[in-house]
NUVEX-869018 format. One line per field, with one value per atom (N, C-alpha, C, CB): x, y, z; residue in one letter; atom name. Coordinates in pm, 1 decimal, padded with zeros to 6 digits. Each point is the difference from the previous one (the first is absolute). Glycine has a CB too. Example, Ala and Ser with C-alpha at 12.3 -4.5 7.8 and 13.67 -1.06 7.14 Angstrom:
2
px: c(01319.0  -00089.0  00090.0  -00189.2  00154.2  00082.0  -00077.0  00118.4)
py: c(-00569.0  00119.0  00120.0  -00117.3  00222.3  00119.0  00109.0  -00062.8)
pz: c(00780.0  00000.0  00000.0  00124.6  -00196.6  00006.0  00073.0  -00214.5)
r: c(a  a  a  a  s  s  s  s)
a: c(N  CA  C  CB  N  CA  C  CB)
//
This chain:
71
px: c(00328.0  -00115.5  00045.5  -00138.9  00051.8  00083.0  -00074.6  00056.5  -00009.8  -00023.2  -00092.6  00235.6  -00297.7  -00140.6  00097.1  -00307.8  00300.4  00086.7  00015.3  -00103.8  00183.3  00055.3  -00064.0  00292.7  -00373.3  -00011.8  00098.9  -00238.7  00324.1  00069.2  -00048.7  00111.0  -00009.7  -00034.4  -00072.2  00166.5  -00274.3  -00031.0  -00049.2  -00052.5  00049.2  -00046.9  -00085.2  00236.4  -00295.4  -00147.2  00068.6  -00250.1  00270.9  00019.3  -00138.6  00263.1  -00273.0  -00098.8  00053.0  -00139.4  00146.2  00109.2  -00111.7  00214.0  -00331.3  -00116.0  -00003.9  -00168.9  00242.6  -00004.9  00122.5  -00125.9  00199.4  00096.1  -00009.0  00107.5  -00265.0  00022.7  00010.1  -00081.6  00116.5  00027.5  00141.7  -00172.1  00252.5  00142.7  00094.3  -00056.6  -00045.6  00075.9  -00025.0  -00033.6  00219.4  00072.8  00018.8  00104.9  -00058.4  00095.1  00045.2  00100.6  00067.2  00107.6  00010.5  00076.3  -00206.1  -00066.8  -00005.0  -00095.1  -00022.1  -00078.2  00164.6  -00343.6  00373.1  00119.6  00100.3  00008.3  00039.5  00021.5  -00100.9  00193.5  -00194.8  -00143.0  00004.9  -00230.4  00197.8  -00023.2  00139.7  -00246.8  00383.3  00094.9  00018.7  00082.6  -00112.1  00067.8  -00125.5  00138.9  -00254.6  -00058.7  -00094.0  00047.9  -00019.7  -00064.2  -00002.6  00065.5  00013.8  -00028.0  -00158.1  00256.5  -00264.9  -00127.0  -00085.2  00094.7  -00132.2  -00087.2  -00104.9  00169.4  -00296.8  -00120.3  -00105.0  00012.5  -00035.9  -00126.9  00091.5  -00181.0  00103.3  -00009.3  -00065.7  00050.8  -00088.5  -00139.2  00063.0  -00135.9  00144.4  -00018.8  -00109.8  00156.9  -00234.8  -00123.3  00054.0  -00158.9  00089.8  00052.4  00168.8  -00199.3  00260.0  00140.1  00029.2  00068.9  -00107.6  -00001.6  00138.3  -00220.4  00333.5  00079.0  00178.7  -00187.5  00094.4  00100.9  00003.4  -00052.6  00146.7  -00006.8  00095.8  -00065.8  00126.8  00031.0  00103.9  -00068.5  00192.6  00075.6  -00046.3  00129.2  -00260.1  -00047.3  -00091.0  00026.8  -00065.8  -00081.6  00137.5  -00230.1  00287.5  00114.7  00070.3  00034.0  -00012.9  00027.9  -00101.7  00064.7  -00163.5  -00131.6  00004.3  -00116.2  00175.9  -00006.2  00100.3  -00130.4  00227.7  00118.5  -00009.0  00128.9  -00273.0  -00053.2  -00029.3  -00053.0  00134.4  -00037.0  -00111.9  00183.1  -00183.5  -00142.9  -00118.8  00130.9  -00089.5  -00168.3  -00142.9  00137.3  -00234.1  -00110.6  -00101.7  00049.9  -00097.6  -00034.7  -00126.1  00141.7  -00232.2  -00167.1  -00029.7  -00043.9  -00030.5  -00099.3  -00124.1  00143.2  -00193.1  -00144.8  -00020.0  -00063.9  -00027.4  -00030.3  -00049.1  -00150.2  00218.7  -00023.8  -00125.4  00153.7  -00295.9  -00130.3  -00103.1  00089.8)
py: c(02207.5  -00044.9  -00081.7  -00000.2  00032.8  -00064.8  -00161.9  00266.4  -00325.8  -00142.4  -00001.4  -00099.9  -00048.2  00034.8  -00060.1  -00085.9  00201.0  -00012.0  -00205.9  00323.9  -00318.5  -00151.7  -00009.6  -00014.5  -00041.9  -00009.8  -00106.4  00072.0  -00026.5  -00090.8  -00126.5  00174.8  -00290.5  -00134.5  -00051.3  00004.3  -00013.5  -00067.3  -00169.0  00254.1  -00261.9  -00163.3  -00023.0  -00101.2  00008.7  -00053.6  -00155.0  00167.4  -00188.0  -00156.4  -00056.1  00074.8  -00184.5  -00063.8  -00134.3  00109.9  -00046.0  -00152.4  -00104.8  00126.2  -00127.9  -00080.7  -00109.2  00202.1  -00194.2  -00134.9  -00098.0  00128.5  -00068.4  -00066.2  -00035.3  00095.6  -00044.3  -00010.5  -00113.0  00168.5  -00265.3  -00139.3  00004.4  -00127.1  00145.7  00030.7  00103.5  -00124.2  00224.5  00138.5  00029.6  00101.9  -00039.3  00049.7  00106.8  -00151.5  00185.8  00130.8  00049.6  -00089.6  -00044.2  00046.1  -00011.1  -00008.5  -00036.8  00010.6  00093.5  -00130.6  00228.4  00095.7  00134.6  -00126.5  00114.8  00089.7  00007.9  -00122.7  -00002.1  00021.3  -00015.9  -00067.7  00099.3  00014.3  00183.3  -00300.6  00378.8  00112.6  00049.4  -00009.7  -00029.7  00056.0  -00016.7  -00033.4  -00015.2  00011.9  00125.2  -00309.7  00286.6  00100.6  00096.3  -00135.8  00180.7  00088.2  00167.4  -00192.0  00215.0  00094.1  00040.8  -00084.3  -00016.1  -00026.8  -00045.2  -00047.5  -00007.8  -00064.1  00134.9  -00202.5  00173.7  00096.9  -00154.8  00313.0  -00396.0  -00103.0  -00106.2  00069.2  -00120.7  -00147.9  -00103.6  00101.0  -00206.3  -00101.1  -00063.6  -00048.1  00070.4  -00102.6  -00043.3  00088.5  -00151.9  -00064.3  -00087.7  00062.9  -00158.4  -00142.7  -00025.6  -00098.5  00219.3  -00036.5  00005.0  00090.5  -00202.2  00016.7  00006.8  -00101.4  00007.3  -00011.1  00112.4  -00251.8  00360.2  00121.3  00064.1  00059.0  00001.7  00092.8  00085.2  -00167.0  00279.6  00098.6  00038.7  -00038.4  -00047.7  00027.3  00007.3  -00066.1  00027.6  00045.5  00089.2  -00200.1  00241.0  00151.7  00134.8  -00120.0  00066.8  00062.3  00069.0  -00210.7  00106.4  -00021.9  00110.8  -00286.2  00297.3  00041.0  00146.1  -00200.5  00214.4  00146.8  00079.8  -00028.3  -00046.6  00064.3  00042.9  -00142.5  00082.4  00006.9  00103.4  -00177.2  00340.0  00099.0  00027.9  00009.9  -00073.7  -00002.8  -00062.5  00042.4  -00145.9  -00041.8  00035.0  -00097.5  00083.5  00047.7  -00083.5  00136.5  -00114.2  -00116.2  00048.7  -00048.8  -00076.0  -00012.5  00023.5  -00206.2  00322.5  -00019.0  00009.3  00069.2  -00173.0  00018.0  -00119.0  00127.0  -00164.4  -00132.6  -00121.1  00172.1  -00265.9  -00121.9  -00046.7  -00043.8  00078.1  00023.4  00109.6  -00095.4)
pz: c(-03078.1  00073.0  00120.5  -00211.1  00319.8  00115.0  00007.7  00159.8  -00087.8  -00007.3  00127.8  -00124.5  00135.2  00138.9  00146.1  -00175.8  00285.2  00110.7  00046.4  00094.2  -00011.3  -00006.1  00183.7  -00226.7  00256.8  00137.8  00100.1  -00088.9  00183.1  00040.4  00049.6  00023.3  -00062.6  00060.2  00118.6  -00102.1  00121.5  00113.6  00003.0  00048.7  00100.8  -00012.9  00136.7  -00143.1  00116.0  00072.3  00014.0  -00134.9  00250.7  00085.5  00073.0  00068.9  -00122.5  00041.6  00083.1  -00201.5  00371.7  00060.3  00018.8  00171.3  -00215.1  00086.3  -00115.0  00154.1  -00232.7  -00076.9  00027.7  -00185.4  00277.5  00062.8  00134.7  -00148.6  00233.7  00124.9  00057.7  -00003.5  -00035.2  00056.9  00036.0  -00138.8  00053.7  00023.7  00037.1  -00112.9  00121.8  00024.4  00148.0  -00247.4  00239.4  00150.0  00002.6  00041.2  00059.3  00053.6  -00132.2  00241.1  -00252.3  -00099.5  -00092.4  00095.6  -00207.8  -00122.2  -00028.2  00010.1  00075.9  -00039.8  00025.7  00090.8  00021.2  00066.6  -00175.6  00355.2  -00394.9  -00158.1  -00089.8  00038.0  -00049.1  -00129.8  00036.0  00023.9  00073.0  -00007.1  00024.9  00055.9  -00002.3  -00023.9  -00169.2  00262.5  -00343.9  -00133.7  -00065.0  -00033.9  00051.9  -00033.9  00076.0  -00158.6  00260.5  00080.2  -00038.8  00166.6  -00247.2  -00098.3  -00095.1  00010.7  -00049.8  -00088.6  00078.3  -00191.0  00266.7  00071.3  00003.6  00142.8  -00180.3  00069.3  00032.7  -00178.7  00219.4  -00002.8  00050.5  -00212.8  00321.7  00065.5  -00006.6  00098.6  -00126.3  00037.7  00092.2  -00209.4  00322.8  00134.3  00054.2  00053.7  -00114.1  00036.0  00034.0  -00115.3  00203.5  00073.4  00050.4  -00168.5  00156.3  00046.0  00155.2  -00223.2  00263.0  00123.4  00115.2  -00093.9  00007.5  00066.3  -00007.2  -00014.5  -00050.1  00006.2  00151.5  -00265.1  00268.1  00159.4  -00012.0  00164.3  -00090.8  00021.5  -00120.3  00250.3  -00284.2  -00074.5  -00114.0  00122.7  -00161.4  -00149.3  00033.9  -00136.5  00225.9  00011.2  -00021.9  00225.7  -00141.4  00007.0  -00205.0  00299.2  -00342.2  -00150.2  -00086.2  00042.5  00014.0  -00041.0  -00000.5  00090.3  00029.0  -00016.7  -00041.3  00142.9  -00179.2  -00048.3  -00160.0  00186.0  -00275.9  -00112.1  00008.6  -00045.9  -00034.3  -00025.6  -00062.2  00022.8  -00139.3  -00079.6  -00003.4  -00090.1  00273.5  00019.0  00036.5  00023.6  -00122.7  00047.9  00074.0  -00168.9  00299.6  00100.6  -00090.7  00292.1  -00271.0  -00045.4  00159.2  -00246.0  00258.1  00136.9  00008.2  00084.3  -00214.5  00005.8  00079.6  -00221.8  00276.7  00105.6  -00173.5  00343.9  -00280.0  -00076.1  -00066.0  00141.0  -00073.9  -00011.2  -00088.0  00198.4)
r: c(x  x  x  x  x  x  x  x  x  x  x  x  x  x  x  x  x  x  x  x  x  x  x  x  x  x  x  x  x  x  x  x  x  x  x  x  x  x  x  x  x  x  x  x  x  x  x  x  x  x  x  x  x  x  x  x  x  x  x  x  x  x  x  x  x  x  x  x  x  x  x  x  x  x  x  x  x  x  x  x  x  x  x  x  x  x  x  x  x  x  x  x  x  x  x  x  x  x  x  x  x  x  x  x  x  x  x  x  x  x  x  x  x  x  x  x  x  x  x  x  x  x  x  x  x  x  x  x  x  x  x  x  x  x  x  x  x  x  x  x  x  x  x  x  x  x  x  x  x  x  x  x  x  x  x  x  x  x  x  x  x  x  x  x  x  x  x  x  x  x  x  x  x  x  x  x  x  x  x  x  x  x  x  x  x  x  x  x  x  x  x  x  x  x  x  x  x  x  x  x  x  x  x  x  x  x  x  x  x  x  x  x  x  x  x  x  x  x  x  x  x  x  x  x  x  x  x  x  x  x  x  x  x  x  x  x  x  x  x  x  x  x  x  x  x  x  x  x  x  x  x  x  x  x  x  x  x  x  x  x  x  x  x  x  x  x  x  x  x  x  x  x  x  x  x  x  x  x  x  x  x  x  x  x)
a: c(N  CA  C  CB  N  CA  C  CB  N  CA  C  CB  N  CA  C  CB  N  CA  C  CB  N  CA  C  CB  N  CA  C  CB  N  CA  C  CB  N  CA  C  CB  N  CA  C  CB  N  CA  C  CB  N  CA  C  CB  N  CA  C  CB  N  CA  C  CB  N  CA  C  CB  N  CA  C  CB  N  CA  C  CB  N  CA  C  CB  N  CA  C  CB  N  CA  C  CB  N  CA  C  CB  N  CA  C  CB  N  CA  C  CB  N  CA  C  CB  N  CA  C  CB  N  CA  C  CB  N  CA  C  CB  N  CA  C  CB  N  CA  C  CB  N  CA  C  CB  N  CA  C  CB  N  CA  C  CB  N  CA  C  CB  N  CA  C  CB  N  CA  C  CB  N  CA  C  CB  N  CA  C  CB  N  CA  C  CB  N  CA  C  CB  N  CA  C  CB  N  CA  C  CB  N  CA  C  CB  N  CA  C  CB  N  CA  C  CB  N  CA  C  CB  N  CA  C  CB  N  CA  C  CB  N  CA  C  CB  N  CA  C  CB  N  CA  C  CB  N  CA  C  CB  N  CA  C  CB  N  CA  C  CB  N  CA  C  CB  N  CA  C  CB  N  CA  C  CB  N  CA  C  CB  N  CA  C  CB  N  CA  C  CB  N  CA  C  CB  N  CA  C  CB  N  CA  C  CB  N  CA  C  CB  N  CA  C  CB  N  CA  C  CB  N  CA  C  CB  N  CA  C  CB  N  CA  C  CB  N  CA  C  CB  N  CA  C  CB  N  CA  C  CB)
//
């Protein structure tokens, strides 16, 4: 009897509970160790990210952007 399929690892980061403290080279590591798994972001209120973590962002093979409007 076969066993029930194993769905690979993923993970959901929620940086907006950090957005007081979160940078560039946080997030830049944080998604170099797992940008593999990555499908989900919460960047709500992170205001003080810029290019090098967009940048980081897209190098996430398995990210799935939300493009529903916030509303």
């Amino acid at each position: 009897m076969a066993g029930k399929p194993v769905s690979p690892k993923v993970l959901r980061i929620n940086f907006s509970v950090e957005k007081e403290w979160l940078g560039d080279n946080t997030v830049q590591q944080i998604l170099r160790n797992y940008r593999t798994i990555v499908i989900h972001l919460n960047l709500r209120g992170c205001t003080s990210l810029n290019w090098p973590s967009f940048q980081s962002i897209s190098e996430c093979p398995t990210f799935q952007p939300n493009l529903r409007p916030p509303f």
